[in-house]
MDAnalysis code that builds the backbone (N, CA, C; Angstrom):
import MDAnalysis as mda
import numpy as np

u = mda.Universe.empty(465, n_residues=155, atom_resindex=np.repeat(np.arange(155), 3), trajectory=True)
u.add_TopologyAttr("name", ["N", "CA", "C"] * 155)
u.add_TopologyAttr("resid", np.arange(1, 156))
u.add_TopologyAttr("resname", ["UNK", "UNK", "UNK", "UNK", "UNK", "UNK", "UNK", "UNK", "UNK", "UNK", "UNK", "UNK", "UNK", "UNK", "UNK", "UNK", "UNK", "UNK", "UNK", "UNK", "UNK", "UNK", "UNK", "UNK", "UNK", "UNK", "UNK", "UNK", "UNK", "UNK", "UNK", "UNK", "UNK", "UNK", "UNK", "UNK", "UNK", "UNK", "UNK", "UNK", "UNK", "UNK", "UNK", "UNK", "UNK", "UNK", "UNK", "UNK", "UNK", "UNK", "UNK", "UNK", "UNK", "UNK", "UNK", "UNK", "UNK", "UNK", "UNK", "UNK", "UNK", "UNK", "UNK", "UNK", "UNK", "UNK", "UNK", "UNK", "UNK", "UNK", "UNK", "UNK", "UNK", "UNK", "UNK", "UNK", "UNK", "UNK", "UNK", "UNK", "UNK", "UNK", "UNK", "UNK", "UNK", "UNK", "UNK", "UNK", "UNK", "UNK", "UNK", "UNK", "UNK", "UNK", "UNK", "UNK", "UNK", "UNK", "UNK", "UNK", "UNK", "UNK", "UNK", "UNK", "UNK", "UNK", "UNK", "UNK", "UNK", "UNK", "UNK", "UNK", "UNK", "UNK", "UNK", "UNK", "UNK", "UNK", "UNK", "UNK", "UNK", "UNK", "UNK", "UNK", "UNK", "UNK", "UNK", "UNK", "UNK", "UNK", "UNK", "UNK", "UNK", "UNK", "UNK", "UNK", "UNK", "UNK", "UNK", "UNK", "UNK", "UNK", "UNK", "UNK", "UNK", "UNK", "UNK", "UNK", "UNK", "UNK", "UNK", "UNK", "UNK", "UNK", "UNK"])
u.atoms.positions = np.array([
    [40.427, -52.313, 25.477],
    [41.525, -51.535, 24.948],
    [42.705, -52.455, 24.686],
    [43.294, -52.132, 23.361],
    [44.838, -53.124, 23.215],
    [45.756, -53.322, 25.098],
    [45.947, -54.111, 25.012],
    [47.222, -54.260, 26.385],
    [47.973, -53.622, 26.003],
    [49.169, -53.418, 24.643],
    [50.105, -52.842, 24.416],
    [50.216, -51.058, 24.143],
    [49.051, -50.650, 24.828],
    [48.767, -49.263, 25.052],
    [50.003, -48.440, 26.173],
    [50.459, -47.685, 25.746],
    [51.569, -47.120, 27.098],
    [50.604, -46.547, 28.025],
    [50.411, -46.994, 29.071],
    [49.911, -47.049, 30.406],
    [50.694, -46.377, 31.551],
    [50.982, -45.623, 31.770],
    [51.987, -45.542, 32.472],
    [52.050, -44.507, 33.126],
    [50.423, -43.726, 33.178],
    [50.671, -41.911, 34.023],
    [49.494, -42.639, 34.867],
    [49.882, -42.339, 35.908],
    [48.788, -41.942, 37.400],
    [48.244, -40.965, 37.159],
    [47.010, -41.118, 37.645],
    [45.999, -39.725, 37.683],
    [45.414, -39.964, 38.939],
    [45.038, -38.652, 39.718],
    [44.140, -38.526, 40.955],
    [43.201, -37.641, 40.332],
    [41.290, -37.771, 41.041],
    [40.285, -37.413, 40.813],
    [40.418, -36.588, 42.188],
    [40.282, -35.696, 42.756],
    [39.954, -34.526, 43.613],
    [38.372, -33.837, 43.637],
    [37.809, -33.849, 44.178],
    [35.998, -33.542, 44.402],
    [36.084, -31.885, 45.133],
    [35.115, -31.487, 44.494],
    [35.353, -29.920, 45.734],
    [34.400, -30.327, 46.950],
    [34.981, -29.248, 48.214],
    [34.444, -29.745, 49.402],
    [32.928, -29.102, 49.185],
    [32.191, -28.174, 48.310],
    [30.950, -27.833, 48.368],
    [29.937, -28.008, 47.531],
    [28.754, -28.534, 47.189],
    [28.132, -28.860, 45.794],
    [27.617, -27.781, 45.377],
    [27.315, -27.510, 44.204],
    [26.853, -26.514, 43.492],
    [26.351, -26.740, 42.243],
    [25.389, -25.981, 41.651],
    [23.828, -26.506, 41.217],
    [25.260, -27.582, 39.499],
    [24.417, -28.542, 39.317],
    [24.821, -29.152, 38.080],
    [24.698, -28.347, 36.735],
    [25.021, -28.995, 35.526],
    [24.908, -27.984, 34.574],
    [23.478, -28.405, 33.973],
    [22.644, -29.063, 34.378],
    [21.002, -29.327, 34.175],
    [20.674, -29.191, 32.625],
    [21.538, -30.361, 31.922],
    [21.357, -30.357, 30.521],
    [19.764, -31.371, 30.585],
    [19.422, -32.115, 31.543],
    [18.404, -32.922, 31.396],
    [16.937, -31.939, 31.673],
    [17.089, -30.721, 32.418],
    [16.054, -30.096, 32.515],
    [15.918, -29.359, 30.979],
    [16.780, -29.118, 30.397],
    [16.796, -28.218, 29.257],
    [16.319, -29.426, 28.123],
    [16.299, -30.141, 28.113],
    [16.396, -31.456, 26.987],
    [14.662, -32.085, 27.322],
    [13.951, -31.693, 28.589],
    [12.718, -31.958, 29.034],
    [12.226, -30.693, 28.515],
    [12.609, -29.359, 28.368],
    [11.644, -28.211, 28.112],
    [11.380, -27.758, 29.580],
    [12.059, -27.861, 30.551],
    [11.094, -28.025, 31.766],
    [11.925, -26.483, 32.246],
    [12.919, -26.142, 31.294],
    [13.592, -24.626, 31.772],
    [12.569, -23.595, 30.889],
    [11.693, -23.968, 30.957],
    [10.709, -23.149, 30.231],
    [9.151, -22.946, 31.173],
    [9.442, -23.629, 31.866],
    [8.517, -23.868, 33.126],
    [8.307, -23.066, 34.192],
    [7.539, -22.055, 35.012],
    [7.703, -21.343, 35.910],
    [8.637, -22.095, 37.053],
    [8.961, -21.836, 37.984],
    [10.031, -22.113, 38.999],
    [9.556, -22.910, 39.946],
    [7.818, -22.463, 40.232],
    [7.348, -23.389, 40.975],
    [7.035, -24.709, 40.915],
    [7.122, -24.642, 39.662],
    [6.496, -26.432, 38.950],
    [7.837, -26.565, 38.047],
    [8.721, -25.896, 38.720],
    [10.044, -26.457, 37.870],
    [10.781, -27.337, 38.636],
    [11.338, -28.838, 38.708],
    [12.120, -29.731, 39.705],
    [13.797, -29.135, 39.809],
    [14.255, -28.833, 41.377],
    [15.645, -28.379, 41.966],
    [16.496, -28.702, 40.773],
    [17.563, -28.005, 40.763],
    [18.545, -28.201, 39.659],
    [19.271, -29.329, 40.103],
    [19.889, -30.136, 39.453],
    [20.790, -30.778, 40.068],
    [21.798, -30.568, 41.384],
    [22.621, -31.163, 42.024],
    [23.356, -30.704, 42.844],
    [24.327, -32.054, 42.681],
    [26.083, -31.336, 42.671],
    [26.637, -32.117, 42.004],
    [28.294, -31.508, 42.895],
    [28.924, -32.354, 43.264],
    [30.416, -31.932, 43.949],
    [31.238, -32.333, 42.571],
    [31.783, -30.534, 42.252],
    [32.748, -30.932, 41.199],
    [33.890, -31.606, 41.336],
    [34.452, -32.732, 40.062],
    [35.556, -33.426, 40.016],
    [36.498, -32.737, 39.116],
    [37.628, -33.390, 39.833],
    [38.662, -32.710, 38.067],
    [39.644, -33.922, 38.557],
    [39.855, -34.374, 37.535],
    [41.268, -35.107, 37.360],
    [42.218, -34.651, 36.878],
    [43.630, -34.707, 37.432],
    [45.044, -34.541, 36.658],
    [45.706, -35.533, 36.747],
    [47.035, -35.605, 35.901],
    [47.767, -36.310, 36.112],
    [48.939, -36.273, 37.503],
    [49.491, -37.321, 38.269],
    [50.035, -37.443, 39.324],
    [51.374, -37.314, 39.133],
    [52.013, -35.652, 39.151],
    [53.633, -35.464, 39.180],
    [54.448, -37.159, 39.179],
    [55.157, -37.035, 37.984],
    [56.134, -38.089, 37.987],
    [57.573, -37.259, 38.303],
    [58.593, -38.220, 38.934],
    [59.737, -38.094, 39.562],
    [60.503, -37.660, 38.534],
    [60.659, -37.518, 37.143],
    [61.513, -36.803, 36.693],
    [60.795, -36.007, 35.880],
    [61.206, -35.018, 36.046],
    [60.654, -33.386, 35.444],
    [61.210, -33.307, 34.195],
    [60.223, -33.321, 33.456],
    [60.177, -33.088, 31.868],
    [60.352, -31.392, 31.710],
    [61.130, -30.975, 30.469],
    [61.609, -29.692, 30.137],
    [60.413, -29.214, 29.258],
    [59.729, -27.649, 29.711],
    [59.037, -26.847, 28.674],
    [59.652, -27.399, 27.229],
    [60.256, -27.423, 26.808],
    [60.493, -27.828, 25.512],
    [60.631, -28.990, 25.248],
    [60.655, -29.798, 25.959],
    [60.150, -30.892, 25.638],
    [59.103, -31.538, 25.155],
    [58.934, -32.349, 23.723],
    [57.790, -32.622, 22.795],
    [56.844, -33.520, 24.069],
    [55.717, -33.164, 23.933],
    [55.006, -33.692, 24.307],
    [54.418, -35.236, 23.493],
    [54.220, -36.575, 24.409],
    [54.222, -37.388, 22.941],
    [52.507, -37.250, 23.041],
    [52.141, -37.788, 21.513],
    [50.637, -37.902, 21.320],
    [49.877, -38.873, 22.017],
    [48.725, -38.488, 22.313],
    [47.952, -39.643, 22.911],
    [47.379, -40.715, 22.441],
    [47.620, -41.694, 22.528],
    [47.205, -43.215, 21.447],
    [45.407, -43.111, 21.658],
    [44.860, -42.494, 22.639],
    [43.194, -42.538, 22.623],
    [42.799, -40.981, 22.676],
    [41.907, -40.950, 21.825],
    [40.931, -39.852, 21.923],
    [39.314, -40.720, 22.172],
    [38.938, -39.192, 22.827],
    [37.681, -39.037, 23.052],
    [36.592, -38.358, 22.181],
    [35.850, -38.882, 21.375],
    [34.922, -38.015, 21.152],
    [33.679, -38.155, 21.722],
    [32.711, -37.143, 21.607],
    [31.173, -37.480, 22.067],
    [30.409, -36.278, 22.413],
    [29.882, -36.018, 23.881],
    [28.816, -34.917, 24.149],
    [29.116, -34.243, 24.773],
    [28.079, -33.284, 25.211],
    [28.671, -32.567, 26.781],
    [28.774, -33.424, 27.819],
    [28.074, -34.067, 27.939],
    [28.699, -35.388, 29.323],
    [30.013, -34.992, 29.249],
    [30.806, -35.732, 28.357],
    [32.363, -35.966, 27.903],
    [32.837, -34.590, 28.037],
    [32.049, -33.295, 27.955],
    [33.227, -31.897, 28.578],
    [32.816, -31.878, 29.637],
    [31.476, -31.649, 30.484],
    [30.913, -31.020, 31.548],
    [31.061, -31.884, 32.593],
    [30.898, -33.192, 32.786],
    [31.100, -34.101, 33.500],
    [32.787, -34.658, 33.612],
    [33.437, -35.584, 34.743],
    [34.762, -35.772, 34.655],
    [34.557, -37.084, 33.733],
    [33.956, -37.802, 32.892],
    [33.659, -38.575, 32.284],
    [35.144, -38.767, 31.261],
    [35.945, -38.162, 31.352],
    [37.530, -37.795, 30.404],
    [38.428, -37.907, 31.759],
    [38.179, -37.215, 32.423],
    [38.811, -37.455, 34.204],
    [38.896, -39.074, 34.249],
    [37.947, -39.418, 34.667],
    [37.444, -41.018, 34.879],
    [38.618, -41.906, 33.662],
    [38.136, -41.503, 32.629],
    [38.061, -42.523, 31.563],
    [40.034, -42.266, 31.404],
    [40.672, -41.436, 31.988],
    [41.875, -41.309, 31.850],
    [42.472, -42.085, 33.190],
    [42.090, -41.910, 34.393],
    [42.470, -42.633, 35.637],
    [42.328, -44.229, 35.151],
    [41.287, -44.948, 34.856],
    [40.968, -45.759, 34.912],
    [41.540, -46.725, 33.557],
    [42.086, -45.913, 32.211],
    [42.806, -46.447, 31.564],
    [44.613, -45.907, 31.919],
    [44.741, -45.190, 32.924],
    [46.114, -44.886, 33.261],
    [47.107, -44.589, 32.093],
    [46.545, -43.175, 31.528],
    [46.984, -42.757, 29.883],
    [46.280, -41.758, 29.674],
    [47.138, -40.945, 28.809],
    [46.274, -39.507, 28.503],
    [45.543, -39.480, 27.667],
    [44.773, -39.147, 27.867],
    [43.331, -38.938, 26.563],
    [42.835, -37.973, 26.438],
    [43.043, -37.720, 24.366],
    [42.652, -36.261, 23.904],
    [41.194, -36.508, 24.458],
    [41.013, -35.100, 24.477],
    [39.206, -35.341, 24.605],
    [38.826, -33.953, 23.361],
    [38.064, -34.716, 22.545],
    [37.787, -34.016, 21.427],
    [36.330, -33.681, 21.425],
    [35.621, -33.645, 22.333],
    [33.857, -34.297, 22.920],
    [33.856, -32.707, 22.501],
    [32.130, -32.311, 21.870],
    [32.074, -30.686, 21.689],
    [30.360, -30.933, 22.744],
    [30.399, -29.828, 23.447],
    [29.052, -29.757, 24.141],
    [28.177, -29.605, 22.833],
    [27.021, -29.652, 22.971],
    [26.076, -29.556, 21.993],
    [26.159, -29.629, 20.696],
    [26.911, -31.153, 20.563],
    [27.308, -31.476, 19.101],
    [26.295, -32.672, 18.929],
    [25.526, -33.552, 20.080],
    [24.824, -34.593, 19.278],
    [25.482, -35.833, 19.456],
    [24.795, -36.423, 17.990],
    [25.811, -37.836, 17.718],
    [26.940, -37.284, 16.977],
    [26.643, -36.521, 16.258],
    [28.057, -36.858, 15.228],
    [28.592, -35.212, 14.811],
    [28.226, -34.295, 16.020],
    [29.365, -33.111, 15.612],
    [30.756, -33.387, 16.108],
    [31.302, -34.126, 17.284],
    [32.353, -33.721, 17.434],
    [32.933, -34.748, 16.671],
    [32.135, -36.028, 16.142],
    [33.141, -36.560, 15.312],
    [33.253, -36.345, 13.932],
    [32.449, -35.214, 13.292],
    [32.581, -34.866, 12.095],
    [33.961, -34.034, 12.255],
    [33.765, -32.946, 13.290],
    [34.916, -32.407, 13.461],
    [36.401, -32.690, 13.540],
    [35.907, -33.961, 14.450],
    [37.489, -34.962, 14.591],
    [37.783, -34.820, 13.735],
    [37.057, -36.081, 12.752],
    [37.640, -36.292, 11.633],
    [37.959, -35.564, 10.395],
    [37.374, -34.394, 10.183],
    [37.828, -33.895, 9.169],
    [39.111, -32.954, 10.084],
    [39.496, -32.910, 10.687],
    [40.613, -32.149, 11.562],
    [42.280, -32.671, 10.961],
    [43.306, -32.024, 11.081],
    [44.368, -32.083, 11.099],
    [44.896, -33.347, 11.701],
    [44.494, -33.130, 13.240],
    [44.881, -33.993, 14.266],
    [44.406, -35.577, 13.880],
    [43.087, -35.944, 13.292],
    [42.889, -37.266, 12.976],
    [44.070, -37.622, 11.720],
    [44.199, -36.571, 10.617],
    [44.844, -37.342, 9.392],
    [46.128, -37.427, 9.481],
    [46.871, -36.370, 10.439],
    [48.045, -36.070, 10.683],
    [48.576, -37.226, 12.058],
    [48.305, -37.484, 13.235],
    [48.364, -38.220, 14.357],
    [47.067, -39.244, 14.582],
    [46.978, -40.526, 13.904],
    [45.496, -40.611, 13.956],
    [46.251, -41.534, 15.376],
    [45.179, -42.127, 16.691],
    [45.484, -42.518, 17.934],
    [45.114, -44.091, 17.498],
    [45.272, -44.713, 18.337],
    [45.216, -45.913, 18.335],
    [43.911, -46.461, 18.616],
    [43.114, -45.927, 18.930],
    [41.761, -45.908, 20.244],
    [41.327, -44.953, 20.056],
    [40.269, -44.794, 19.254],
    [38.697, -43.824, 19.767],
    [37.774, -44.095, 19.930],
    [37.594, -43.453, 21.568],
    [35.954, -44.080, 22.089],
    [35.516, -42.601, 21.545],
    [34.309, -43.344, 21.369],
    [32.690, -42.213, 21.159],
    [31.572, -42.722, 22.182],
    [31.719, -41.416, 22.658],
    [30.479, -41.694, 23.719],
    [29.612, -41.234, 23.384],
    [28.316, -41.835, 23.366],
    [27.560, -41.596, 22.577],
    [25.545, -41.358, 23.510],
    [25.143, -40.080, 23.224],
    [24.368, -40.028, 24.714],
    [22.581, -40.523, 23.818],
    [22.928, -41.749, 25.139],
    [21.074, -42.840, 24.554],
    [19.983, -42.211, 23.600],
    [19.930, -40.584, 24.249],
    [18.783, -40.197, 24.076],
    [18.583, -40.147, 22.525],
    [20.106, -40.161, 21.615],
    [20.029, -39.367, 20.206],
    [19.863, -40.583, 19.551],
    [19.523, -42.003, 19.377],
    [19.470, -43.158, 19.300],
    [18.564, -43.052, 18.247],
    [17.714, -42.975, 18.660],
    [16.070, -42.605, 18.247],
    [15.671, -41.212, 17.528],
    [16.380, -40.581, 17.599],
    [16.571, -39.319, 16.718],
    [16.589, -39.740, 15.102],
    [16.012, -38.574, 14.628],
    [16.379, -38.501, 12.937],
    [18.087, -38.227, 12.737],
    [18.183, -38.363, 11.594],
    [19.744, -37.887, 11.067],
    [19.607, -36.502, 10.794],
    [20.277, -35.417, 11.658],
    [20.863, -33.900, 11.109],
    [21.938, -34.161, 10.004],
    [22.573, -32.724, 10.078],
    [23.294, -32.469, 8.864],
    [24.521, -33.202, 9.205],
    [25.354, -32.913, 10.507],
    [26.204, -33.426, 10.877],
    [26.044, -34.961, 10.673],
    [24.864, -35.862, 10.902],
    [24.943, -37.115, 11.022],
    [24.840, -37.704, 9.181],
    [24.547, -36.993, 8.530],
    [24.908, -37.466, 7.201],
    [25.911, -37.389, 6.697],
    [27.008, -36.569, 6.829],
    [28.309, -35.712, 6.672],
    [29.223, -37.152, 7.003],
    [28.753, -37.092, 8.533],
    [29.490, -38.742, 9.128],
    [29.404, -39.742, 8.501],
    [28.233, -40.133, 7.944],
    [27.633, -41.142, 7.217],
    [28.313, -41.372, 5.691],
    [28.381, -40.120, 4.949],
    [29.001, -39.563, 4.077],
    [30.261, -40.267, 4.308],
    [31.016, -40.159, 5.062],
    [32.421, -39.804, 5.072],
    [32.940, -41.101, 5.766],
    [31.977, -42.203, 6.428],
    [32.281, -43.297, 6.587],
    [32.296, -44.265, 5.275],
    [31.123, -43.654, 4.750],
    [31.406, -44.110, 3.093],
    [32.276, -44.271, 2.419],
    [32.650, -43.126, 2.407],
    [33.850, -42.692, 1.021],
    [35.067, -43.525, 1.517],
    [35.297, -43.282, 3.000],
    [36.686, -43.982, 3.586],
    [36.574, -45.610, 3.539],
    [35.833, -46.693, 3.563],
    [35.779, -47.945, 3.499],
    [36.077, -48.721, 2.431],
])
């Protein structure tokens, strides 16, 4: 990431004290939720995270503009369902849109990004795409030509 990124919000990650079943996108992606129960493998088990940002000492006013975030996120459900945006905000110490759509693939939430307001109007300095292994090896959908399309036209 650039150094000259404003860095400058603390975030704490918080875990709940009890686990509870995961959101078992890998059993659904095996077919294996199609499976009787007995020959079906335990759901995940997973202690939820959430990250926020860490109260700073001077209190900003409701009306006060919020400034834009120099990084967005796009990518999968990992990137909503998981703290994978939690993480990736602590660890770059900066707020990050997260634009990630569950069951978008490779390239729904960044078709979406990009044809959006928010990219042409505020584009960020930094966008990661996270991008999940499995779709690697995949054919191109509609969305992934659209992208393809539209990386075109813009170069």
């Amino acid at each position: 990431m650039p150094a000259d990124l404003a860095r400058e919000t603390e975030f704490r990650t918080d875990s709940a004290l009890d686990e509870t079943d995961g959101p078992g996108d890998l059993l659904r992606l095996m077919s294996l939720d199609r499976v009787p129960n007995a020959w079906r493998p335990r759901p995940d088990r997973e202690r939820v995270e959430s990250t926020s940002a860490v109260e700073a000492a001077n209190v900003e006013s409701i009306l006060d503009e919020a400034p834009v975030p120099e990084i967005v996120l796009i990518g999968s459900s990992f990137s909503v369902n998981a703290n994978f945006h939690g993480a990736l905000q602590q660890s770059a110490r900066a707020a990050v849109a997260n634009m990630a759509r569950a069951g978008g693939g490779f390239a729904g939430a960044a078709v979406a990004y990009f044809a959006s307001p928010a990219w042409r109007e505020t584009p960020p300095r930094v966008v990661l795409w996270e991008v999940p292994e499995r779709v690697l090896g995949q054919p191109l959908h509609a969305d992934d030509r659209a992208l393809r399309a539209w990386l075109d036209a813009s170069r």
